[in-house]
C-alpha positions in Angstrom: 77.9 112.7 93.5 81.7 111.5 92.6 83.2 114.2 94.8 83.4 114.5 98.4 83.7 117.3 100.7 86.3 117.7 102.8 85.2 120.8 104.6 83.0 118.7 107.1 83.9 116.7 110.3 83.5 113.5 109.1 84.4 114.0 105.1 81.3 112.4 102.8 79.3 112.5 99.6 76.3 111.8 101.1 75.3 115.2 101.6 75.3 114.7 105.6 75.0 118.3 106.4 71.8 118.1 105.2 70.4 115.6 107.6 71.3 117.4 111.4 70.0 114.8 113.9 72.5 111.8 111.5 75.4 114.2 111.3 75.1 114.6 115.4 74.7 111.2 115.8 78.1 110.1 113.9 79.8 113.3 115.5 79.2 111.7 118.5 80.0 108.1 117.4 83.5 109.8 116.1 85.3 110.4 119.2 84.5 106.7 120.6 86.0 105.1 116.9 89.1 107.8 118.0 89.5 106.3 121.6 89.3 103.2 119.8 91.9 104.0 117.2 94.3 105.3 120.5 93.8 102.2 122.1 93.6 99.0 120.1 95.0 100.5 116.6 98.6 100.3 115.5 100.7 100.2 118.8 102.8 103.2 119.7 102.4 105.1 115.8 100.2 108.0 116.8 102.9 110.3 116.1 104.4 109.2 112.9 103.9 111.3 109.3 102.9 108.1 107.1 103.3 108.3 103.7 99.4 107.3 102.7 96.4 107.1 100.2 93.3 109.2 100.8 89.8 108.7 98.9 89.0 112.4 97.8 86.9 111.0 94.6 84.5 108.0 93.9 85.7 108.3 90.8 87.5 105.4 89.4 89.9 108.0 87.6 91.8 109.6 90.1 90.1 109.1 93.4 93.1 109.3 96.0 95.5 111.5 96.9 99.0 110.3 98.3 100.9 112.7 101.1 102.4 111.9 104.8 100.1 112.2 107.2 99.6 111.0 110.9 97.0 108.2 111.3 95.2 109.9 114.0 94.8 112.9 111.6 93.4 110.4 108.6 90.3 111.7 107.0 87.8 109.0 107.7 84.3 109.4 105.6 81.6 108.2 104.0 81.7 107.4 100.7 79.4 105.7 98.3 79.6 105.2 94.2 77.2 107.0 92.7 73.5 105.9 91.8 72.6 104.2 88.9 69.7 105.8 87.5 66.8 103.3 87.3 68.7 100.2 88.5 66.3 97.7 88.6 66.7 94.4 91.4 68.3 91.5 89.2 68.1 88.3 91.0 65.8 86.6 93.4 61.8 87.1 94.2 61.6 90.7 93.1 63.6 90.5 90.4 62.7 93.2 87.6 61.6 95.8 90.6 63.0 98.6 91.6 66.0 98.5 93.8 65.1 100.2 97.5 66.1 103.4 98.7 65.4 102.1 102.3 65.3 99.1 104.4 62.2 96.7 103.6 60.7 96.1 107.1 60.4 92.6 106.4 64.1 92.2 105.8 65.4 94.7 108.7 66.7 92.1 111.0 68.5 90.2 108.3 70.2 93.3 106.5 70.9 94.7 109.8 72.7 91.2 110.8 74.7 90.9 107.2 76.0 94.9 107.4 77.7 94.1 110.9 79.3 90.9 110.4 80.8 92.8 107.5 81.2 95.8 109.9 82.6 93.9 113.0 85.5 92.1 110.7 87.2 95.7 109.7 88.2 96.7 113.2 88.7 93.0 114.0 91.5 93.1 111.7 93.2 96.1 112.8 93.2 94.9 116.2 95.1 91.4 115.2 97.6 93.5 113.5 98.0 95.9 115.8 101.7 94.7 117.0 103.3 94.5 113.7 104.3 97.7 113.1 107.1 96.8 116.2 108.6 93.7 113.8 108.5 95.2 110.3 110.6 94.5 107.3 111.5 97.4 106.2 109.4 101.1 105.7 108.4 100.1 102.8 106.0 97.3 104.2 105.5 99.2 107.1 103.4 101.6 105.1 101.6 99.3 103.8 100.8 98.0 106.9 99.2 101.1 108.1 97.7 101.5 104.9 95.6 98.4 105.5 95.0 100.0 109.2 93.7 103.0 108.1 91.4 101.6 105.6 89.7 99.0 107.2 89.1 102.0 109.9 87.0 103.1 107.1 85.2 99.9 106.0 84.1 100.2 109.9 82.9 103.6 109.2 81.1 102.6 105.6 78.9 100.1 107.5 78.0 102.2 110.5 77.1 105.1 108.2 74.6 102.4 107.0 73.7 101.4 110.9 73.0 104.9 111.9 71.0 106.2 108.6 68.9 103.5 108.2 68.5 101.5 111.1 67.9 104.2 114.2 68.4 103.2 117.5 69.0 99.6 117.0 72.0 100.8 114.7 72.9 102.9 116.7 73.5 100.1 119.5 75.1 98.3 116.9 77.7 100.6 116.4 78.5 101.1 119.8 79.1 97.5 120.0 81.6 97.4 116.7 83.7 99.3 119.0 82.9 97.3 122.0 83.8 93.6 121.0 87.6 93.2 120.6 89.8 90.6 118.5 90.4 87.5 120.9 88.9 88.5 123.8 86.9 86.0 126.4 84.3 87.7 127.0 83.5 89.9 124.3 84.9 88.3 121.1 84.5 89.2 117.1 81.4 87.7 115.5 83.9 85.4 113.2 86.8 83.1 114.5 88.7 84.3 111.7 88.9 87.4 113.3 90.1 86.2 117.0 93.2 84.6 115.6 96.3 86.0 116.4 98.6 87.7 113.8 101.7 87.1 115.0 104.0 87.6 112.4 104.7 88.9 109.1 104.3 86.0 107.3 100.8 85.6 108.9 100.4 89.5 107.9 100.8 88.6 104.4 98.7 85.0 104.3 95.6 87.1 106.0 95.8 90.2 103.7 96.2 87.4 100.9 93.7 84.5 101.7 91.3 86.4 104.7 91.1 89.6 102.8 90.5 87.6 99.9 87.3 86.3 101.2 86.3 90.1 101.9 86.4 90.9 97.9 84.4 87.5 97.5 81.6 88.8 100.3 81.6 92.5 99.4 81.1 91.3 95.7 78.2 89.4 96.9 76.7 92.4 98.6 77.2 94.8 96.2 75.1 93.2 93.8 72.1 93.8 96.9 69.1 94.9 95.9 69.3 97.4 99.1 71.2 100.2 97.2 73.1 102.3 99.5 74.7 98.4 101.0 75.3 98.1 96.9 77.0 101.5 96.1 79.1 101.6 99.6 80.3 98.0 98.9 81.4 98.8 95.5 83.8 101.9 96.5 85.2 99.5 99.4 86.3 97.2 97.1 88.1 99.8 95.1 90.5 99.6 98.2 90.2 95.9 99.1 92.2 95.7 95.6 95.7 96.7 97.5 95.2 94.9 100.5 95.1 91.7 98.5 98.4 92.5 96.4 100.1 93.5 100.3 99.6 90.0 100.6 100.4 88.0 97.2 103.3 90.7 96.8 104.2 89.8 100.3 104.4 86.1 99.9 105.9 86.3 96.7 109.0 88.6 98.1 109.8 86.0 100.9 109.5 83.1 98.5 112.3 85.2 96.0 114.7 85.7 98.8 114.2 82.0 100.0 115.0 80.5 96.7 118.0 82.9 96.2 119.4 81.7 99.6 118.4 78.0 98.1 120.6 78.7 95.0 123.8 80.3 96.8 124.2 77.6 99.4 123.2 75.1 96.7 120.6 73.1 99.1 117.0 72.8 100.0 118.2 71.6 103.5 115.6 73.2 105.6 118.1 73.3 108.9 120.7 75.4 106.6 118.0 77.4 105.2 117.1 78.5 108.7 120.2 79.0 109.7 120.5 81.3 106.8 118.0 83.1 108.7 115.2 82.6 105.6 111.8 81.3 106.0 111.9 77.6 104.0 109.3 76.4 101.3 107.6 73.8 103.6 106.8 76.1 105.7 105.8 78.7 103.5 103.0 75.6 102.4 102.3 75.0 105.8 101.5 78.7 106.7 99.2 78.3 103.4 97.1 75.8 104.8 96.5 76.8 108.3 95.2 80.3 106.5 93.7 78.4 103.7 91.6 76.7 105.6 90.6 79.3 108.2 89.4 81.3 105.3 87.7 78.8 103.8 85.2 78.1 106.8 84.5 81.9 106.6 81.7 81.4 103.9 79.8 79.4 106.7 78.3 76.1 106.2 78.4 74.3 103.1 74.5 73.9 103.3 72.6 76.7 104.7 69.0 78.4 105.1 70.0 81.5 105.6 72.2 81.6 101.9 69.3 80.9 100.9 66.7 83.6 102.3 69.2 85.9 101.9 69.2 85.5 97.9 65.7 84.9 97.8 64.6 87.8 99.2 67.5 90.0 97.5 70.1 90.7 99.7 72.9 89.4 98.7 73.6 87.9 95.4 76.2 85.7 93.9 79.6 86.7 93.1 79.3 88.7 89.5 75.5 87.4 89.5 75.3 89.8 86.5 77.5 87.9 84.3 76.0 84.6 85.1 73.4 82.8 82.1 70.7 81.3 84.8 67.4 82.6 85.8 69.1 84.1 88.7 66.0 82.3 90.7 68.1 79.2 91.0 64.6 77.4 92.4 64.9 73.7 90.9 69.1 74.0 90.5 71.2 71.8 92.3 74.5 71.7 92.8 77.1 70.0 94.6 78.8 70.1 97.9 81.1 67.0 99.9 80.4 64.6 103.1 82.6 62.1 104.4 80.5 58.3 104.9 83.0 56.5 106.1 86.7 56.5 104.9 85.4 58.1 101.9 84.8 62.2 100.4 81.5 62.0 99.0 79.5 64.5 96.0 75.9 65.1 97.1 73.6 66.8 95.3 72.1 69.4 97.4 69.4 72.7 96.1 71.3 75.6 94.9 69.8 77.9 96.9 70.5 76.0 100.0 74.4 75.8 98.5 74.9 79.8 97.9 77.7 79.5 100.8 79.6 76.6 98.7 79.2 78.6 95.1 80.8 81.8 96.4 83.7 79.5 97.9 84.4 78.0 95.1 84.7 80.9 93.2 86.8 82.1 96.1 89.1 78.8 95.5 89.4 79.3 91.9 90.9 82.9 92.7 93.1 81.8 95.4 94.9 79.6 93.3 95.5 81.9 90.3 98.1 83.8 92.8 99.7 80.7 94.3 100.4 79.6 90.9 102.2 82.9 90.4 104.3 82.1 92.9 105.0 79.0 92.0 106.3 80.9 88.9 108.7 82.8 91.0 110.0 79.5 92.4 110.1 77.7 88.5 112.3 80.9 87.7 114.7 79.7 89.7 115.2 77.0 88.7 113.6 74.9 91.9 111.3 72.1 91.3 109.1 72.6 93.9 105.3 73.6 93.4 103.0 75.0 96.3 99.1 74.5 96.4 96.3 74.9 98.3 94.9 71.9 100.4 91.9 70.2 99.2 89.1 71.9 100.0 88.0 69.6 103.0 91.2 69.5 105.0 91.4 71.1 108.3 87.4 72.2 108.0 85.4 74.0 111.3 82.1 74.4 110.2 79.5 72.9 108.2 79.4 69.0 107.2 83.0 68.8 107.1 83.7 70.3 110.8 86.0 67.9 112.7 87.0 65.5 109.6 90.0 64.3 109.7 91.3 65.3 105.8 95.0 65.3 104.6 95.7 68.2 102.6 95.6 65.7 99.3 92.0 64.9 99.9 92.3 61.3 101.4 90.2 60.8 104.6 92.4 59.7 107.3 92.5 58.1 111.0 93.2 60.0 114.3 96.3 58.0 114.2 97.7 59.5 110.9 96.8 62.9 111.5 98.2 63.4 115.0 101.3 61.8 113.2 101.5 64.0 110.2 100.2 67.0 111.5 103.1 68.8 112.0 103.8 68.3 108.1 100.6 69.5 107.1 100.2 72.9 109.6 102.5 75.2 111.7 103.9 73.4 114.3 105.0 75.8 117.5 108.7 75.1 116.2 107.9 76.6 113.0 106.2 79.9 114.9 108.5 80.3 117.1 111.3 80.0 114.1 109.4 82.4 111.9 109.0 84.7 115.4 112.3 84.9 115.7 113.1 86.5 112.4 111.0 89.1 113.1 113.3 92.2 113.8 112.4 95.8 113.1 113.8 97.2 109.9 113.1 101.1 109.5 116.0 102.9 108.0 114.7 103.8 104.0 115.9 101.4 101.8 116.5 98.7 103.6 115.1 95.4 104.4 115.4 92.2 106.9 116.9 89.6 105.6 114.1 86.9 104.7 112.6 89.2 102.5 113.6 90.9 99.3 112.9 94.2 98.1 109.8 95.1 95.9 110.0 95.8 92.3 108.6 99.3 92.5 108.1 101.3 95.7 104.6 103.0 96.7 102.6 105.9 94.0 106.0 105.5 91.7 108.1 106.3 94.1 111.7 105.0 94.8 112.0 102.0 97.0 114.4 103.7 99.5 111.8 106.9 99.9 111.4 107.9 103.4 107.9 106.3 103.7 107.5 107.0 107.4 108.7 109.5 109.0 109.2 108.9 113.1 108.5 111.8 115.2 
């Protein structure tokens, strides 16, 4: 089941040429995702030869390919990790049965809900991005930029695969819709703010694919331990490729920060107005960008008490991150845990039922990652000998949704008045000066080799090969 055959329309491994009346369906889903590609994917690269990674495997051992090829040409498919023989369901009411082939009727609605809010996120994301490629650093990240592209284009096929085979015509209308809603518009927006925030810059580029696609590994983790097997096994390969979108971004990050401090220790200052006259992109800023995207993500594991976490563990789903490596009774009836209020000037602990709390365990495991890669670049800023640390915001600051929506948090946790925070805000998130600033570094750099100048070079280039390789070639 590990390989995939590349002979058919829509490359898969799900034997699709075996079911007609599916195969016809996508077929005729494909052209629509290709008019959607042409119209709201990367602006003005249809005809470019980009150096990129293809899935030909779902084996972890050697399962893409690298070669130029242009996006419109990509080989979207269908690919799900093989089947584990006699996996059994692990958490929840029917733990110890059999994992299902097909869709429970009970839990239709809900499974079919779940697959497209992951589903309407991956084109959601291509469409913020789609202006970048007309600002890039250099060819290097310009790839990877299109890399991204081209696999969340697949993510959007994985879930619609899932629509159409086991969902008829109510998937079907599903999927039509995927393509339908569009990032930030009025009347037909994506399902999760998240996703109708602009990506203006490269900066924001590398905060999202850090911190937003962050939260995808966190979600797809949680789905791939579903007890709905083919959601399991197509989650799993996806996050095989979630993997580089997340170093795009903490690579990213950790480039601007090294040319930033380099510029801080040949002028010999941390004087943000002769930084940016320097034409680099100065640490408070850097920490403000953090958490505005911080904070954003954050409120993307929905509120901090919620029914719905609930029924959907319950009845098998969606599990916890790595529920397999956790010592409960993966029941979690009778377990409480803890999640924060404010009562008056003060952050409270209350203790709420587990199950009623899923949303505020996965974020929390979500937190713990996030900070494991700000503290490696902090490490990058120790090296040079700059006593400056970055962190995340306190977990409450700058919140949209749940108990905390509205509060008025500075990012060190204090509770604080309308006064303060119209005061300080500018210290704590982006001001306009700082986007307009960080805009107007944003000049396109494509000749091989060579990069703008608030970013430095990566350490290795893409699949081993030089830095300076001709990584796109422009047609």
């Amino acid at each position: 089941m590990s390989s995939i055959d590349y002979s058919e329309k829509i490359p898969n491994n799900v034997n699709l040429s075996e079911d007609r009346t599916l195969q016809r369906a996508l077929e005729h889903w494909q052209p629509n995702y290709l008019q959607w590609w042409n119209d709201m994917g990367p602006d003005g690269s249809q005809n470019f030869d980009v150096y990129l990674r293809t899935a030909i495997s779902v084996d972890p051992q050697g399962w893409a390919q690298f070669g130029h090829v242009k996006m419109p040409d990509y080989r979207w498919g269908i690919f799900l990790n093989p089947g584990e023989q006699d996996r059994k369901i692990h958490f929840g009411d029917h733990k110890g049965e059999a994992v299902w082939q097909d869709v429970p009727g009970e839990y239709r609605a809900n499974l079919r809900r779940i697959i497209v809010t992951q589903g309407d996120t991956e084109p959601a994301s291509v469409e913020q991005q789609r202006h970048l490629g007309l600002t890039c650093p250099s060819q290097y990240d310009l790839r990877n930029l299109f890399q991204v592209n081209v696999e969340e284009g697949r993510h959007l096929w994985a879930m619609v695969y899932l629509l159409h085979r086991y969902f008829g015509r109510d998937g079907r209308e599903e999927a039509e819709a995927l393509l339908e809603r569009n990032s930030g518009n009025a009347d037909n927006p994506r399902i999760l703010q998240a996703f109708n925030e602009k990506t203006p810059d490269w900066l924001s580029f590398f905060m999202f694919t850090y911190f937003t696609d962050r939260d995808g590994k966190f979600q797809l983790c949680a789905l791939a331990e579903s007890s709905f097997d083919p959601l399991a096994r197509t989650t799993k390969f996806m996050l095989t490729e979630e993997a580089h979108h997340m170093f795009v971004g903490e690579s990213g990050i950790s480039r601007v920060i090294q040319r930033t401090v380099n510029a801080m220790n040949e002028l010999k200052t941390d004087d943000v107005t002769k930084l940016r006259a320097a034409g680099v992109i100065d640490l408070p800023t850097i920490q403000r960008y953090i958490n505005f995207h911080y904070s954003v993500t954050i409120d993307l594991f929905g509120a901090d008490e919620s029914s719905n976490a609930a029924t959907f563990y319950s009845t098998g789903l969606k599990g916890r991150y790595e529920e397999g490596k956790r010592v409960d009774d993966h029941l979690l009836k009778g377990q409480t845990y803890k999640v924060l209020n404010v009562v008056g000037d003060k952050l409270v602990e209350k203790e709420v039922p587990m199950l009623n709390a899923l949303n505020e365990v996965l974020r929390d495991d979500y937190i713990t990652d996030s900070r494991a890669g700000v503290e490696r670049w902090n490490r990058v800023i120790e090296k040079a000998g700059i006593s400056v640390k970055l962190t995340v915001p306190h977990k409450a600051f700058h919140r949209n949704i749940g108990a905390l929506s509205g509060a008025k948090i500075a990012p060190d946790g204090r509770v604080v008045s309308e006064q303060e925070w119209s005061k300080r805000v500018n210290e704590w998130l982006p001001s306009d000066e700082d986007r307009a600033y960080v805009g107007s570094l944003m000049g396109r750099v494509v000749e091989p080799g060579k990069f703008a100048n608030w970013i430095a070079p990566p350490v290795m280039g893409v699949n081993r090969q030089p830095v300076d390789f001709e990584y796109v070639r422009f047609n």
